[in-house]
PDB file of N, CA, C and O in Angstrom, chain B, residues numbered from 101:
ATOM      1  N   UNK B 101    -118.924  82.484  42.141  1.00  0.00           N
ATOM      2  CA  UNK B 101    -118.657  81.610  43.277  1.00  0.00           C
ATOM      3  C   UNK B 101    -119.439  80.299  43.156  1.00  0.00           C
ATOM      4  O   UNK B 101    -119.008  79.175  43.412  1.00  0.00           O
ATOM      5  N   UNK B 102    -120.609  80.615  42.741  1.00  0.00           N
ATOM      6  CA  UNK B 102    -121.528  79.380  42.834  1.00  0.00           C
ATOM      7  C   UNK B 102    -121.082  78.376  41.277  1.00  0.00           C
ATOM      8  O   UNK B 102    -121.175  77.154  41.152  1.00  0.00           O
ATOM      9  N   UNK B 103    -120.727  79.119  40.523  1.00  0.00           N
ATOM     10  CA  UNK B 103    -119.945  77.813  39.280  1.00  0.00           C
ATOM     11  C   UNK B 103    -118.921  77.325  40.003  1.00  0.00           C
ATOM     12  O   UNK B 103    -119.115  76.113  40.097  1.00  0.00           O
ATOM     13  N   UNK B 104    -117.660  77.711  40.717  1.00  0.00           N
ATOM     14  CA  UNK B 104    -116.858  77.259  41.621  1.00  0.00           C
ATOM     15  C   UNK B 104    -117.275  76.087  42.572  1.00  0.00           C
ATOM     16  O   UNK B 104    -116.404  75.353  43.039  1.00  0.00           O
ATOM     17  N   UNK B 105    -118.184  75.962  42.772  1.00  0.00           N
ATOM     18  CA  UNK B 105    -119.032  75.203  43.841  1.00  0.00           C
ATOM     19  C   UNK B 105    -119.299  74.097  42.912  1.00  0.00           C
ATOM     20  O   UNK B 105    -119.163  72.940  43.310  1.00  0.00           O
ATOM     21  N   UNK B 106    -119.650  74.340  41.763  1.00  0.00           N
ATOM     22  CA  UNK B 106    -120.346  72.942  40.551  1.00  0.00           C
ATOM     23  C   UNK B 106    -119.497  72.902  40.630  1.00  0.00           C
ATOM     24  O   UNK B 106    -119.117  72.557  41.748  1.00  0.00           O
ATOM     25  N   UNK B 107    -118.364  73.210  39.544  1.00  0.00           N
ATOM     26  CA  UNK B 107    -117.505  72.816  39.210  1.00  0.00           C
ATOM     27  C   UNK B 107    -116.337  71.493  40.012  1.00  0.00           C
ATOM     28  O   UNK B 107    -115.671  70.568  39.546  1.00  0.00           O
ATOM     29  N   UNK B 108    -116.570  72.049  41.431  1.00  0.00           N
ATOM     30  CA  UNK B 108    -115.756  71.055  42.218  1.00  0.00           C
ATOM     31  C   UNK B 108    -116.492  70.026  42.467  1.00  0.00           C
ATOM     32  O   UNK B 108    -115.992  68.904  42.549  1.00  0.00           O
ATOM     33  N   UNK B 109    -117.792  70.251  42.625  1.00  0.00           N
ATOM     34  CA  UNK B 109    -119.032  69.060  42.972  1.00  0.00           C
ATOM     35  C   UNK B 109    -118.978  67.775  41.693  1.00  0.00           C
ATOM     36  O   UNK B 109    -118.979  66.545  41.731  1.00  0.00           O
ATOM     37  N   UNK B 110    -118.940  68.669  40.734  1.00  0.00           N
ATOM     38  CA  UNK B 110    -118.931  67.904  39.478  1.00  0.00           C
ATOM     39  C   UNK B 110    -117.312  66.844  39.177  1.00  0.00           C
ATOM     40  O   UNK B 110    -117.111  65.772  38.606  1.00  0.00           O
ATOM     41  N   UNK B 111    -116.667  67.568  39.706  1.00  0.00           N
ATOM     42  CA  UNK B 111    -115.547  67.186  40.174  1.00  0.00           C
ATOM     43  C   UNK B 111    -114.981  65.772  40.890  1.00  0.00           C
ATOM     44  O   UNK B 111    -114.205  64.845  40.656  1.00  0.00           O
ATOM     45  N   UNK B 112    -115.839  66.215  41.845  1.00  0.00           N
ATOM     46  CA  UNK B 112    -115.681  64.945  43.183  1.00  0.00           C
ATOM     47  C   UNK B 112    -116.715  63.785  41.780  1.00  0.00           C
ATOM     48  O   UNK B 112    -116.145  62.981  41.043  1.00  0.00           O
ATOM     49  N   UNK B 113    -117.845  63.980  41.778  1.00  0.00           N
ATOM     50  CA  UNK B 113    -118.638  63.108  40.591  1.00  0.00           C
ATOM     51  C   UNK B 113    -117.718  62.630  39.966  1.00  0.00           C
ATOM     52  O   UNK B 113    -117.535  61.483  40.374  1.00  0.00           O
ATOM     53  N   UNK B 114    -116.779  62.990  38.901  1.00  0.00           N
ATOM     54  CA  UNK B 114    -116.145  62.405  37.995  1.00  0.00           C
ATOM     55  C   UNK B 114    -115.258  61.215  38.731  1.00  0.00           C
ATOM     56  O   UNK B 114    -115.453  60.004  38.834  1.00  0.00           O
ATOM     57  N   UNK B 115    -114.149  62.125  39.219  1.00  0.00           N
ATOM     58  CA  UNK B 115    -113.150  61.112  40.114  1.00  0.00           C
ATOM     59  C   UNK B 115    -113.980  60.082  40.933  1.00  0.00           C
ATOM     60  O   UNK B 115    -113.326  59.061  41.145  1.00  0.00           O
ATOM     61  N   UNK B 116    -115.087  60.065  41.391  1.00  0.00           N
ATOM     62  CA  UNK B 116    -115.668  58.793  41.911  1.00  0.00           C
ATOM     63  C   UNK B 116    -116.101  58.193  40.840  1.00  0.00           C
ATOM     64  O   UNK B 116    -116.604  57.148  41.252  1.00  0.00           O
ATOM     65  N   UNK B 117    -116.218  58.247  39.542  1.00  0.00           N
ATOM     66  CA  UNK B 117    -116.942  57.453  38.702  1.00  0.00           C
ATOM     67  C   UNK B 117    -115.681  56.866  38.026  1.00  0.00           C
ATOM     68  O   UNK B 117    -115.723  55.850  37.332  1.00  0.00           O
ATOM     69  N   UNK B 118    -114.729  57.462  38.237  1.00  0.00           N
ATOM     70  CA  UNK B 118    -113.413  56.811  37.379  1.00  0.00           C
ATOM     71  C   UNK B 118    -113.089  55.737  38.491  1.00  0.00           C
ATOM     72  O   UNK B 118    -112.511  54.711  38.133  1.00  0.00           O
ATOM     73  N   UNK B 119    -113.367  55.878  39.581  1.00  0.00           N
ATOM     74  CA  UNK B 119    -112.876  55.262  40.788  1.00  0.00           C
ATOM     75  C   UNK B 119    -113.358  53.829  40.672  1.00  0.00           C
ATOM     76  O   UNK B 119    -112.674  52.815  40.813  1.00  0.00           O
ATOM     77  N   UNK B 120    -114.702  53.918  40.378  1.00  0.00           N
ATOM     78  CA  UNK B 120    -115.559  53.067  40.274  1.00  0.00           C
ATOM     79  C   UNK B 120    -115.443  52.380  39.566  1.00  0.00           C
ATOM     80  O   UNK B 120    -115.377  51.201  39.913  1.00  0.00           O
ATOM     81  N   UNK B 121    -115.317  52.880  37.620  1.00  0.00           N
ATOM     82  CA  UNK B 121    -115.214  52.074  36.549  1.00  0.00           C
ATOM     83  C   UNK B 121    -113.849  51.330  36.713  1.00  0.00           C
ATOM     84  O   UNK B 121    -113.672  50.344  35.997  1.00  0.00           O
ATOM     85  N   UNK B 122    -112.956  51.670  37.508  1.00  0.00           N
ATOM     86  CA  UNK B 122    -111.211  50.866  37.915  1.00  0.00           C
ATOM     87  C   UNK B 122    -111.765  49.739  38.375  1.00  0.00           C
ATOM     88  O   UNK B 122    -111.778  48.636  37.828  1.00  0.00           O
ATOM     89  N   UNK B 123    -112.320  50.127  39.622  1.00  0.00           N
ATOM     90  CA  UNK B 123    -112.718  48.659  40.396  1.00  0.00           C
ATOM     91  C   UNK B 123    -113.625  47.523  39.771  1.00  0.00           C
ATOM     92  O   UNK B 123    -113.355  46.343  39.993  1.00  0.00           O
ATOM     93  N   UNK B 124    -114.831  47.934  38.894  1.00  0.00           N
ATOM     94  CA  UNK B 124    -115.130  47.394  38.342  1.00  0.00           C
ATOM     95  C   UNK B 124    -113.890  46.542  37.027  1.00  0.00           C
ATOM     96  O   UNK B 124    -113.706  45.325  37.040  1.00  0.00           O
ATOM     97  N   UNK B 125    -113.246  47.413  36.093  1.00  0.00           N
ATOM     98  CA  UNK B 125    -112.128  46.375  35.458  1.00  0.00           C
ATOM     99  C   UNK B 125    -111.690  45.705  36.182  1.00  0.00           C
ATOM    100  O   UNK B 125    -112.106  44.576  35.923  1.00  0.00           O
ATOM    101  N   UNK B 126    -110.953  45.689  37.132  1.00  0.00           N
ATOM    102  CA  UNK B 126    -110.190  44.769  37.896  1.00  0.00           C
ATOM    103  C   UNK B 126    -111.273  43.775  38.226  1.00  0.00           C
ATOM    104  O   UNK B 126    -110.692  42.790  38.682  1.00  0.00           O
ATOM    105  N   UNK B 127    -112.499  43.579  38.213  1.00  0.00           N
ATOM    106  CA  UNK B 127    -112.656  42.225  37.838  1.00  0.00           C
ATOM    107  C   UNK B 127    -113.133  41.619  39.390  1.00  0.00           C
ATOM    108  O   UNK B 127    -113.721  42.365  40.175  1.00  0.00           O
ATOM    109  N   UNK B 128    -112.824  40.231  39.731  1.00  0.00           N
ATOM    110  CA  UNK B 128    -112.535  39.699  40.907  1.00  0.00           C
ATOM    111  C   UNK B 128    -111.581  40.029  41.453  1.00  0.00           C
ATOM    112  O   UNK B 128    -111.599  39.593  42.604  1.00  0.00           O
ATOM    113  N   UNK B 129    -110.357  40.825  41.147  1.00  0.00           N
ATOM    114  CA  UNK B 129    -109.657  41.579  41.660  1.00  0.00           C
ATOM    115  C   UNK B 129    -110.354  42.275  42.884  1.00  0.00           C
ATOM    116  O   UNK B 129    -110.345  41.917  44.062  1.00  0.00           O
ATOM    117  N   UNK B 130    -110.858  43.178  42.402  1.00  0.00           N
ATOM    118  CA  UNK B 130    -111.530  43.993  43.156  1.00  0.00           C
ATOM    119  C   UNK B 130    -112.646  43.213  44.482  1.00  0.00           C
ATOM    120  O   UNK B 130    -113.309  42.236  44.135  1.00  0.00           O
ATOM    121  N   UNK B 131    -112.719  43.531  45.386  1.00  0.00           N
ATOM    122  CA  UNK B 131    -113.819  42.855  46.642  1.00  0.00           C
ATOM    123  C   UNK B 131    -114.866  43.759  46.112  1.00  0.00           C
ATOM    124  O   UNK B 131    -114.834  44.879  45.601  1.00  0.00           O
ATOM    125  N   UNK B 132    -116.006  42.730  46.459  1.00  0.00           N
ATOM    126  CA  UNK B 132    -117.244  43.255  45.996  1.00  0.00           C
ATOM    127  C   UNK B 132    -117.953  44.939  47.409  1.00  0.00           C
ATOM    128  O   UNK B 132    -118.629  45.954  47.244  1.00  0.00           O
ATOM    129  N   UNK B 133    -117.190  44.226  48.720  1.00  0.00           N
ATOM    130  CA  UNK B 133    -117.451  45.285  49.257  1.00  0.00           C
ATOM    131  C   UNK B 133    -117.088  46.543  48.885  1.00  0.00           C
ATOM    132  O   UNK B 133    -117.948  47.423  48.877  1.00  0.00           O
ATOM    133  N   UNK B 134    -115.772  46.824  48.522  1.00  0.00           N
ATOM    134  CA  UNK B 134    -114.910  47.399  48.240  1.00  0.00           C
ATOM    135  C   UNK B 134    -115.731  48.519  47.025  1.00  0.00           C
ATOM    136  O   UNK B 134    -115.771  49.742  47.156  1.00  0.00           O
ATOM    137  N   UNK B 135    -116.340  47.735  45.865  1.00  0.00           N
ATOM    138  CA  UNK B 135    -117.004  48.061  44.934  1.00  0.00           C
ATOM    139  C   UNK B 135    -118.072  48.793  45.155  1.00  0.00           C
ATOM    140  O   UNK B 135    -118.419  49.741  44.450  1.00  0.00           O
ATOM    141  N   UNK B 136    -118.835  48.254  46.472  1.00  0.00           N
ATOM    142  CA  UNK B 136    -120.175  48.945  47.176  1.00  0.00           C
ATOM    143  C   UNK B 136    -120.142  50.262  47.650  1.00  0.00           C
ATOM    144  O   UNK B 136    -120.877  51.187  47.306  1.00  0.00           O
ATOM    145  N   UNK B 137    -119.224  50.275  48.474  1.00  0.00           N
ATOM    146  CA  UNK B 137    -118.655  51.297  48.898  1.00  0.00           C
ATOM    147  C   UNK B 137    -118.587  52.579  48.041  1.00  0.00           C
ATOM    148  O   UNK B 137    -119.166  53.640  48.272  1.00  0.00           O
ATOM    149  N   UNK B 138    -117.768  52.282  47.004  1.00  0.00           N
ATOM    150  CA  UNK B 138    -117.554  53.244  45.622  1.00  0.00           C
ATOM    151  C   UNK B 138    -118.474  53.742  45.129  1.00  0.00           C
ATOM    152  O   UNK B 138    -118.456  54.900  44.712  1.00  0.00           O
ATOM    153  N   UNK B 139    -119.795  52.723  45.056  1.00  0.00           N
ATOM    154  CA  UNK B 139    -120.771  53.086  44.350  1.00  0.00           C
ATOM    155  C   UNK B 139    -121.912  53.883  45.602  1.00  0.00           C
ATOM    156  O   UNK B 139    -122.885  54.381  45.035  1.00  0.00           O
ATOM    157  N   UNK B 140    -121.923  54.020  46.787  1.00  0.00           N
ATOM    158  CA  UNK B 140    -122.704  54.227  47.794  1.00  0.00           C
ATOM    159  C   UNK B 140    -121.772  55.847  47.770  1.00  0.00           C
ATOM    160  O   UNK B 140    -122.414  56.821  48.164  1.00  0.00           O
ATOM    161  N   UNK B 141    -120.326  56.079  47.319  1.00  0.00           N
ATOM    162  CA  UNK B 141    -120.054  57.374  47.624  1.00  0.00           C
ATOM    163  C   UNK B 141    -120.272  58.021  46.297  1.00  0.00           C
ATOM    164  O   UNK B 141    -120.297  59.251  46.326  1.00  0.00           O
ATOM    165  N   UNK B 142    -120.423  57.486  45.231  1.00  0.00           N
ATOM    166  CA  UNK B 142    -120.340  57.939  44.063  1.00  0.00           C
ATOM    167  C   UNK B 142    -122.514  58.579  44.098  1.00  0.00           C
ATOM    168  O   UNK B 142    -122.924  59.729  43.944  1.00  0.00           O
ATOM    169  N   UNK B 143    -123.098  57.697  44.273  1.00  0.00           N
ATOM    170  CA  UNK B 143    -124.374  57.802  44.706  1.00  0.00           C
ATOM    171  C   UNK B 143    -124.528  58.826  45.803  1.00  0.00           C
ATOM    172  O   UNK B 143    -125.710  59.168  45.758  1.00  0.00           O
ATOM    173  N   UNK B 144    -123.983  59.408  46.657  1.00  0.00           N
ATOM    174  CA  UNK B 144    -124.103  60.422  47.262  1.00  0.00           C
ATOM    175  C   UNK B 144    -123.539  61.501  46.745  1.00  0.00           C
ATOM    176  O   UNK B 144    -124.204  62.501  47.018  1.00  0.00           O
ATOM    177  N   UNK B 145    -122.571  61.732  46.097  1.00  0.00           N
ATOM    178  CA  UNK B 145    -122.552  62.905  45.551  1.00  0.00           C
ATOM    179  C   UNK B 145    -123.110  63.743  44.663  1.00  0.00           C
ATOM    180  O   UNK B 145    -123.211  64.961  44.519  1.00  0.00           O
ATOM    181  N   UNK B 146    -123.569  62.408  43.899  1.00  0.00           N
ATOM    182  CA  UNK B 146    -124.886  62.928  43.050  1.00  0.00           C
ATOM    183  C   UNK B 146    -126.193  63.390  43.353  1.00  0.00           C
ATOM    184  O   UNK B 146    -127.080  63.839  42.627  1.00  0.00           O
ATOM    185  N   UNK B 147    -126.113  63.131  44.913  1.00  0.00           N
ATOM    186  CA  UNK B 147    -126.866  63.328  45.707  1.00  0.00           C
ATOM    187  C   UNK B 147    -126.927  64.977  45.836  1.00  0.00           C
ATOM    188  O   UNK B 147    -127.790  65.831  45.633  1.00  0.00           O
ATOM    189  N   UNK B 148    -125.428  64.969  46.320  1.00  0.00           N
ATOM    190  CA  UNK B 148    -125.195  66.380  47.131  1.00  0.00           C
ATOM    191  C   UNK B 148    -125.322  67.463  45.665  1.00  0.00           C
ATOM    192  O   UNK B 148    -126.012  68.479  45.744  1.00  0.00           O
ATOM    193  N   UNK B 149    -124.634  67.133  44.457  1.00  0.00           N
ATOM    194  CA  UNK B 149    -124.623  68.067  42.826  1.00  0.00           C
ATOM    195  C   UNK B 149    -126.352  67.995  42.534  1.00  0.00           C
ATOM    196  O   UNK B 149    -126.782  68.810  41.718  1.00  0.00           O
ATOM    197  N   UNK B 150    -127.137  67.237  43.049  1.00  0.00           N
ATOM    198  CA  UNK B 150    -128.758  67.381  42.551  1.00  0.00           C
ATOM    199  C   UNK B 150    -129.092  68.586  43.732  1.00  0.00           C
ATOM    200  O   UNK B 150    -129.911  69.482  43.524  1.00  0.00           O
ATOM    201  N   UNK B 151    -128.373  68.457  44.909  1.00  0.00           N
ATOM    202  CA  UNK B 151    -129.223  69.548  46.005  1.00  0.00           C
ATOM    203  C   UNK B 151    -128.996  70.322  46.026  1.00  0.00           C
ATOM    204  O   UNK B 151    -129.660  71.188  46.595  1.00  0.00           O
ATOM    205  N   UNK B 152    -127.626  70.589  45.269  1.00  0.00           N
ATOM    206  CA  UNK B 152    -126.780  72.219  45.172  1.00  0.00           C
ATOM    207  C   UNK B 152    -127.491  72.571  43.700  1.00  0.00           C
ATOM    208  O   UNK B 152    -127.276  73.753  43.434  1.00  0.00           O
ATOM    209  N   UNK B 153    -127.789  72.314  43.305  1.00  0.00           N
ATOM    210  CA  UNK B 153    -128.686  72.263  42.046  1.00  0.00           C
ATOM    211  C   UNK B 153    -129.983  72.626  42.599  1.00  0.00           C
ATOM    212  O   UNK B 153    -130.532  73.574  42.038  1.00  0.00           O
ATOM    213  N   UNK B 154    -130.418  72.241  43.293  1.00  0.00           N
ATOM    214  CA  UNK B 154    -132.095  72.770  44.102  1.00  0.00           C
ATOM    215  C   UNK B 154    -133.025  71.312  42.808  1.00  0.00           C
ATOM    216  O   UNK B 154    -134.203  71.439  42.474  1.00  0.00           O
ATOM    217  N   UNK B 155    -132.206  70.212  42.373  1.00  0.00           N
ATOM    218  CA  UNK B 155    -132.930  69.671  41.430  1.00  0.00           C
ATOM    219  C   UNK B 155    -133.208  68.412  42.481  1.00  0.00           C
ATOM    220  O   UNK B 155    -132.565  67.945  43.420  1.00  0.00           O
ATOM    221  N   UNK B 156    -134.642  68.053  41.783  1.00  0.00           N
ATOM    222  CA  UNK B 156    -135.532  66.621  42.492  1.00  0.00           C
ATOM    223  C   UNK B 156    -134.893  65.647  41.923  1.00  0.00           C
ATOM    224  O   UNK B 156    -134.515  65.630  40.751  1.00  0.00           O
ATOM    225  N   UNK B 157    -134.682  64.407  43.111  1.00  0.00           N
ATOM    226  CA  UNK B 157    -133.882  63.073  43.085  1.00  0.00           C
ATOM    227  C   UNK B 157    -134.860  62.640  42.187  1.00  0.00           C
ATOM    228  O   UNK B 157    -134.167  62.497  41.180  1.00  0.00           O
ATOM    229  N   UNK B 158    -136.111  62.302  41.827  1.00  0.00           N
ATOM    230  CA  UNK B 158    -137.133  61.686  41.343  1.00  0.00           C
ATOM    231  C   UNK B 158    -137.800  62.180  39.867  1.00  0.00           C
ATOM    232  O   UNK B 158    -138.376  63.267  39.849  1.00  0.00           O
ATOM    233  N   UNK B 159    -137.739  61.576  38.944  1.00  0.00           N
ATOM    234  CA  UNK B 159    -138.175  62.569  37.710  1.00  0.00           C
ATOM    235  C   UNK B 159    -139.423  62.820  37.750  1.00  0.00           C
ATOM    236  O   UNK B 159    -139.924  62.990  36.639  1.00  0.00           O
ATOM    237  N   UNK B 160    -140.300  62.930  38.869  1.00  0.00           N
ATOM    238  CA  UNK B 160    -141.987  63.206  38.892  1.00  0.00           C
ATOM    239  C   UNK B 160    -141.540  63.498  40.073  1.00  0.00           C
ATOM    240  O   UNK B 160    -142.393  63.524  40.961  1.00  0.00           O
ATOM    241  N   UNK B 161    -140.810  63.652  40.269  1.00  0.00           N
ATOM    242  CA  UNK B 161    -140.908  64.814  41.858  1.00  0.00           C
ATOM    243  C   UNK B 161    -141.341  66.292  41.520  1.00  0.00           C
ATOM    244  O   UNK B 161    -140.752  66.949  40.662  1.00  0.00           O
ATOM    245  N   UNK B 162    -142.597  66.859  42.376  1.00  0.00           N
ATOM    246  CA  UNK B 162    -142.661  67.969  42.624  1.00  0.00           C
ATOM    247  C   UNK B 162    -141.886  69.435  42.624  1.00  0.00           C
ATOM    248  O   UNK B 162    -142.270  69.708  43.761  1.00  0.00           O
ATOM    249  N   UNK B 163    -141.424  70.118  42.405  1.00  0.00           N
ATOM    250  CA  UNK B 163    -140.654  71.026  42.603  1.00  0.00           C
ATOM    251  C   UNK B 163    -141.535  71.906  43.089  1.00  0.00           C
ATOM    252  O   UNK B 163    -142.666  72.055  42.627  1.00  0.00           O
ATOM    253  N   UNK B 164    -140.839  72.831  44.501  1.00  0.00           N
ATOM    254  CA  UNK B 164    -141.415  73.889  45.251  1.00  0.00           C
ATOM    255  C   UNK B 164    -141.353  73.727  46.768  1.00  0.00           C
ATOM    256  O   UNK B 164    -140.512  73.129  47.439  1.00  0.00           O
ATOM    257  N   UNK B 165    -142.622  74.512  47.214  1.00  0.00           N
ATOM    258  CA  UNK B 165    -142.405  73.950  48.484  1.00  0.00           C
ATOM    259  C   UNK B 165    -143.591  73.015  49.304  1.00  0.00           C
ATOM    260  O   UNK B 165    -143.451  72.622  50.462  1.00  0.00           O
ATOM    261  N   UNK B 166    -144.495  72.814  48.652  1.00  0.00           N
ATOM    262  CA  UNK B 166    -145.445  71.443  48.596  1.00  0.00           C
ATOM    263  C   UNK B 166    -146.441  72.179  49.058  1.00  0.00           C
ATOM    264  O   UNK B 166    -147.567  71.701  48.917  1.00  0.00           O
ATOM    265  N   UNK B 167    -146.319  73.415  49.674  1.00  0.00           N
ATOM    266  CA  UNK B 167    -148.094  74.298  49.754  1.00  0.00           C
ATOM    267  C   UNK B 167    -149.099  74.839  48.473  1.00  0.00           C
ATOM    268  O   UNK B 167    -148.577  75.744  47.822  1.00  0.00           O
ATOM    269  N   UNK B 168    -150.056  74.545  48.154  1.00  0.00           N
ATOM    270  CA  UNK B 168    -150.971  74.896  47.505  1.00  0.00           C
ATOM    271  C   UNK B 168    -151.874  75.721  47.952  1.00  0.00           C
ATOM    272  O   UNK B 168    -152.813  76.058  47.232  1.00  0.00           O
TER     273      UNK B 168
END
């Protein structure tokens, strides 16, 4: 169940990054808001695949639960 869960997470990741690299070709085509946007949802999902992961946003982040 829980590869089912990556798998789609990883999922949504891709299709926003293809989403992204489009808008970016198109150039001035594309509105820069438009572009922000893409990249603010594409940036959260990587968000959400690092937390379903139990992995730290930060590469010197701590792992645990911060009691010593």
């Amino acid at each position: 169940m829980a590869d089912m869960e990556f798998k789609k997470r990883l999922d949504q990741v891709e299709e926003l990054y293809n989403e992204l690299y489009e808008l970016r070709q198109r150039g001035d085509d594309a509105g820069k808001e438009e572009i922000v946007l893409a990249e603010m949802r594409l940036d959260n999902a990587w968000r959400e695949l690092y937390a379903f992961m139990e992995l730290p946003l930060a590469p010197d982040a701590q792992t645990g639960d911060g009691t010593e």
